[in-house]
N, C-alpha and C positions, 0 to 999 in steps of 0.2 A: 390366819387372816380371815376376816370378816369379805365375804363376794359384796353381800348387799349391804349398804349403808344408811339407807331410809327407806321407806314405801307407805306411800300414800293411795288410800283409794276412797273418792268422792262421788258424790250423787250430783246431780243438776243445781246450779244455783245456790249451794252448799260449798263453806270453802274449809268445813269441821272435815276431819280426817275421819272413817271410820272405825281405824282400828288405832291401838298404840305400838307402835312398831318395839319390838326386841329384839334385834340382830339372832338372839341365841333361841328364841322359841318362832319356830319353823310354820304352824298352823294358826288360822284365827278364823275367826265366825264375825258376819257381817246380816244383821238385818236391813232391810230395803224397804220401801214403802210399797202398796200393790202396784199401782202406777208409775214403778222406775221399770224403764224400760233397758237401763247401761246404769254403769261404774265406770267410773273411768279413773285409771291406776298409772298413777305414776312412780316411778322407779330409779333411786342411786344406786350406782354398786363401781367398785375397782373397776381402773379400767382394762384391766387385764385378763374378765372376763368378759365371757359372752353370755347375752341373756336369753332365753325361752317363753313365752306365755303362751300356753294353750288353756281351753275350757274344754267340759265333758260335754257340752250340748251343744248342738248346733246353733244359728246365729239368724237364721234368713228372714231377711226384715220383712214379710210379711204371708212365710209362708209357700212363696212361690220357687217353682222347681230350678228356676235358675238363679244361678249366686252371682251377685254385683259386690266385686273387691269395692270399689270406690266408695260404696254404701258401708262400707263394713263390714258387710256377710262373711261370714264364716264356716265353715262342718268341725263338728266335733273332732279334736287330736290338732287339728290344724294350727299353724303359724297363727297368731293375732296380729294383725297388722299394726303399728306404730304411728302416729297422729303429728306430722311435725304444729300443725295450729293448733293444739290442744297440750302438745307436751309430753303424750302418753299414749298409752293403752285404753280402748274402749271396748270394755266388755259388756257385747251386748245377752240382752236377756231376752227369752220369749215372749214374743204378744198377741199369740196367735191366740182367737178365741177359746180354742179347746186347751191349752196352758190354763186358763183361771179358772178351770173345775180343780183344779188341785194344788197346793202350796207348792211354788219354785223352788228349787233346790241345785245349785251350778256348784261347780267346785273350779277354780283355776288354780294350775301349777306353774307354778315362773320356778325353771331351771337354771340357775347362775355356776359356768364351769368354765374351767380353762383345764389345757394338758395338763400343767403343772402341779396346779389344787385340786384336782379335781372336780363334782358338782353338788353343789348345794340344792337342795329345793324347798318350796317355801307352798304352803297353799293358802287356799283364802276361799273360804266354805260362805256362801252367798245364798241364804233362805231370804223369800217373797211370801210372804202371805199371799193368800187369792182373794182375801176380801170378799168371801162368800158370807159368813156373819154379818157383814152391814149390808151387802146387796140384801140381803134376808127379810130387811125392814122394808125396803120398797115393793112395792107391786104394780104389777104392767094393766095398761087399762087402754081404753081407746075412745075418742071423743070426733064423731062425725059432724061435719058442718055441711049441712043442706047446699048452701050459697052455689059453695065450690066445689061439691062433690067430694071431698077430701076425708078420708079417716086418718087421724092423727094419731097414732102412740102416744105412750106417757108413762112414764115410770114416778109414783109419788109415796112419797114416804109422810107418815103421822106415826106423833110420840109412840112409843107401847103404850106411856102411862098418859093418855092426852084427858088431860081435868076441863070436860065438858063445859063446865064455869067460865074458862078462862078464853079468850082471843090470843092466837097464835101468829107471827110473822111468817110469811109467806118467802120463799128464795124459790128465785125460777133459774135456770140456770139453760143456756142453749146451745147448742153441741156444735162443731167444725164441719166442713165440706169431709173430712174423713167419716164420719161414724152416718153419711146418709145412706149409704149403700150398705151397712149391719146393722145387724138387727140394734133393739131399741137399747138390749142390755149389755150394748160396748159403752154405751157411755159413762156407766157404770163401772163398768168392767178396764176400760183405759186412763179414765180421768177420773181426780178426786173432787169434781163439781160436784158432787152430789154427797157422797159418805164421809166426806170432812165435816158438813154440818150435821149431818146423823150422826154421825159418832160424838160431835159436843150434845146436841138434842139427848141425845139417850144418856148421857151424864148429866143430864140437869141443865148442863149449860148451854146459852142461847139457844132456847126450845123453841123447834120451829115446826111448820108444813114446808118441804121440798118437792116443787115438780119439775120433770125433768121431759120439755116433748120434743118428740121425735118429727123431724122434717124428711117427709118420704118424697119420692119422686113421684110428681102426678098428670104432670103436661111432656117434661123432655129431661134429657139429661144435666140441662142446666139447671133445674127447679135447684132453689136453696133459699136460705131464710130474704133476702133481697137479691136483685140481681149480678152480684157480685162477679157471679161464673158467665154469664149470660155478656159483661161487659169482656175480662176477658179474651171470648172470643170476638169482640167485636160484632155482638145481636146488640146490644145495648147502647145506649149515652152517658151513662152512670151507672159505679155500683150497688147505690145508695137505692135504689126504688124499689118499695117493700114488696114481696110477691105474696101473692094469696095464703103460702106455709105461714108465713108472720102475719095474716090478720086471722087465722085459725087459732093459730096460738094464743094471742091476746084474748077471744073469747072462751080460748078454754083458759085463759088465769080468771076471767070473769065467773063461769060456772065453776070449778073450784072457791073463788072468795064466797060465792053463793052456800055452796055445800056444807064447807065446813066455816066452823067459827074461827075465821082469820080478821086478823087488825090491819082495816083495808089503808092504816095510816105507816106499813110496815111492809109494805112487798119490797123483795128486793131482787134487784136483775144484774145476770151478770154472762158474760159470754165466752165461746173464745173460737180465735180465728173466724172465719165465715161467720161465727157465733154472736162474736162480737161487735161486726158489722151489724148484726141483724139487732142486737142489743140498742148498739146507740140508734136506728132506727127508731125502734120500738118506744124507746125513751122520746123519741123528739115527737112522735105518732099523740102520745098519753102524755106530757109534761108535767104534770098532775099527778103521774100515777105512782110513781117510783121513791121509794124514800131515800136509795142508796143505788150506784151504777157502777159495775166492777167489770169492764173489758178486758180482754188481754187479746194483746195481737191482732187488734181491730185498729179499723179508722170509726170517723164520723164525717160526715157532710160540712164543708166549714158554711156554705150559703145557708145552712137550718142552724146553725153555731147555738143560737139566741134560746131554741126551743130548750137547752140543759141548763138555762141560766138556775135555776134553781134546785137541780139535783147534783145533791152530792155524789163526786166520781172521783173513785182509783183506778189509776188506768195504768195497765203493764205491759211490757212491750222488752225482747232483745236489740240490745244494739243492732247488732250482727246477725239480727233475721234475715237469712234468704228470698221468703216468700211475701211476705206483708214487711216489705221493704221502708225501715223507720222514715227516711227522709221523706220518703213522696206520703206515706199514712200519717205516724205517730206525729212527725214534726207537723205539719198541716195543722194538725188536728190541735196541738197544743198552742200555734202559734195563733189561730182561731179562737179559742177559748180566753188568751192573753189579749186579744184584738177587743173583744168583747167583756172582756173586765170579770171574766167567770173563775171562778177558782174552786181548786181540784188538786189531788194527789197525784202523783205517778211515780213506778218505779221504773227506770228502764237498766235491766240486767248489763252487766258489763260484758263486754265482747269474751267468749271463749266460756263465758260461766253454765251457758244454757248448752250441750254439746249433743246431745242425743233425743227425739231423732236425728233434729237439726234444730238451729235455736230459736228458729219457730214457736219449736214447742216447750216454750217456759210457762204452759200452764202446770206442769207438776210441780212447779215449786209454787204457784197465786196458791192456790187451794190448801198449802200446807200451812202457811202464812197464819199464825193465829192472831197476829195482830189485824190482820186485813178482816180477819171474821169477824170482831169482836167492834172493830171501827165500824164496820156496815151495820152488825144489830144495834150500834149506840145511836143509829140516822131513825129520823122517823118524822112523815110528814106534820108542821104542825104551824102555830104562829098566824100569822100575814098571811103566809101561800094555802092554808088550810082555810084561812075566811075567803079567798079569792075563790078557792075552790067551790066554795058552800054558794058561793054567790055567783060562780058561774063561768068567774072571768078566769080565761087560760094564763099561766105564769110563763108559759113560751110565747116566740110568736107563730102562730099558724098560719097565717096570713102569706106565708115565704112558700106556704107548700111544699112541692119537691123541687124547689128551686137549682137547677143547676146551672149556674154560671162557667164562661168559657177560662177563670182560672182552676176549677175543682176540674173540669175535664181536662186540662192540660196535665196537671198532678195527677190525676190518673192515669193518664196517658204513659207518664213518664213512669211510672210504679209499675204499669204491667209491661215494661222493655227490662227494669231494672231487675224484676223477679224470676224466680228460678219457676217456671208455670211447669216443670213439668213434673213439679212436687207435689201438684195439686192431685 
């Protein structure tokens, strides 16, 4: 008798199996991408056994000395807890900074016995690259603005082979309320915002400049790229009002287009979480400025709705996000866009697809996305909105300012009751 009858084990937003299962060969090898932080394994077998999952490495989602089952945490040898909303087994992987000085290596053993049969065992050998090769390409720099007193980090990658001849597109990419509080090379190191296009760049394909800056804390614990967190706790009226990190940044993409030879008709901005806030911000700030807009797990202001009418936007989003709660954000934001006649892409992941940390976090699957990359370098400012620009006149309206209306506060309102804030 065959214990197990099938096994499955998947990545985020991926419904391809990784391995092919054969009842009769017992081991398999699974590669992961750097930024998969879980697997998650699901399992048939008779039901006349019992099953086992442990992994050889501990589980502690971030590090700290004490283990929350609820989270998932785990120690090594231990029971892996069982997922009734997911189906399965979530095996998580390390993401502790000092993990991506060296390639991941897990192994889990699922034990399938009964008295009778005895016990079967099956492993599944799970290597991670550390993505030290493409971090390799970027280097860390720091850009002071007088105004605000603020020294900004920045992590920016150019070609190896960059053909001084040529103009290059520009990707700014801007990080979550998670990565303000480490240093500048988690965002690197967590998310593939940045080495998904370095890694097509250094094949030839859509060859670009990427900067990646870092939003430090400079006034209080709420600093972030808009007032998001500062709302919140109820310091704020809205999350939507840009704070000093987002006009730093803007003029550090300014001195960069300066520097080097970039095609100022080609930057492209893309965010996530807190990021993404700050993104569509930024966008409605410059309407002008942006040839492509890629958020994930953001809102937008719908009272500035008008300022995106003319940038092209894919916008991603979980159903079943926790935190950036689809109904009071994503839905707003697109029923705003629809109001105003603006058109746009959007994926919103199906409930249970995004499962680890939580499905907040479905930027590791945007960034793997090569059709999303390859749509964004095809946008490029030109036309009508390019003479408007030459002659002055804004394709947004600016005129709305930071306008916020008593319906965007009430939808906020209801977002920060409906969110899990203590994920933040």
């Amino acid at each position: 008798m065959k214990p197990v009858t099938d096994l499955r084990i998947t990545i985020n937003a991926s419904t391809e199996n990784q391995i092919q299962f054969d009842p009769d060969i017992k081991s398999y090898d699974v590669n992961v991408p750097t930024d998969c932080f879980a697997a998650l394994l699901r399992i048939s077998y008779a039901p006349e056994f019992y099953i086992s999952i442990r992994a050889d490495r501990d589980a502690g989602r971030f590090g700290y000395a004490d283990l929350d089952p609820n989270m998932g945490d785990y120690i090594a040898g231990a029971e892996i807890p069982y997922y009734e909303y997911y189906s399965g087994y979530i095996i998580r992987l390390d993401k502790r900074e000092a993990c991506f000085e060296h390639d991941l290596d897990e192994t889990v053993t699922i034990d399938a016995g009964s008295t009778e049969h005895g016990t079967d065992r099956y492993e599944i050998h799970i290597h991670r690259d550390s993505g030290k090769e493409t971090r390799s390409l970027f280097r860390e720099e720091s850009f002071y603005d007088e105004e605000y007193g603020i020294t900004m980090p920045y992590e920016l990658y150019v070609p190896t082979k960059m053909d001084r001849r040529k103009k290059y597109p520009l990707v700014i990419g801007l990080h979550g309320t998670g990565e303000i509080q480490e240093p500048i090379s988690a965002t690197l190191k967590k998310t593939q915002m940045g080495s998904a296009f370095a890694e097509d760049s250094e094949a030839g394909h859509n060859e670009c400049v990427i900067l990646i800056p870092k939003c430090d804390i400079r006034y209080d614990e709420d600093d972030n790229w808009t007032t998001l967190n500062q709302f919140i706790r109820q310091r704020s009226d809205s999350p939507f009002w840009p704070m000093p990190q987002l006009t730093v940044a803007w003029r550090l993409i300014e001195k960069i287009v300066k520097e080097y030879r970039i095609d100022d008709k080609r930057l492209y901005l893309t965010g996530i979480s807190s990021g993404a806030f700050g993104a569509f911000v930024l966008a409605m700030e410059h309407p002008d400025a942006f040839a492509a807009l890629v958020p994930a797990c953001g809102a937008a202001n719908p009272a500035r709705i008008g300022a995106l009418r003319n940038t092209p936007m894919w916008i991603f989003h979980a159903a079943d996000d926790p935190l950036i709660v689809p109904a009071y954000t994503l839905d707003p934001t697109l029923a705003a866009l629809d109001a105003a006649g603006i058109r746009y892409r959007v994926t919103r992941y199906p409930a249970g697809q995004i499962f680890w940390q939580s499905a907040h976090f479905c930027w590791e699957a945007v960034y793997k996305n090569k059709e999303m990359r390859d749509w964004m370098f095809s946008k490029r400012i030109g036309g009508f909105k390019q003479l408007k620009k030459k002659m002055g006149i804004p394709s947004g309206d600016r005129k709305k300012g930071h306008a916020i209306d008593a319906d965007v506060n009430d939808i906020a309102a209801k977002a920060i009751s409906a969110a899990d804030i203590e994920a933040m």
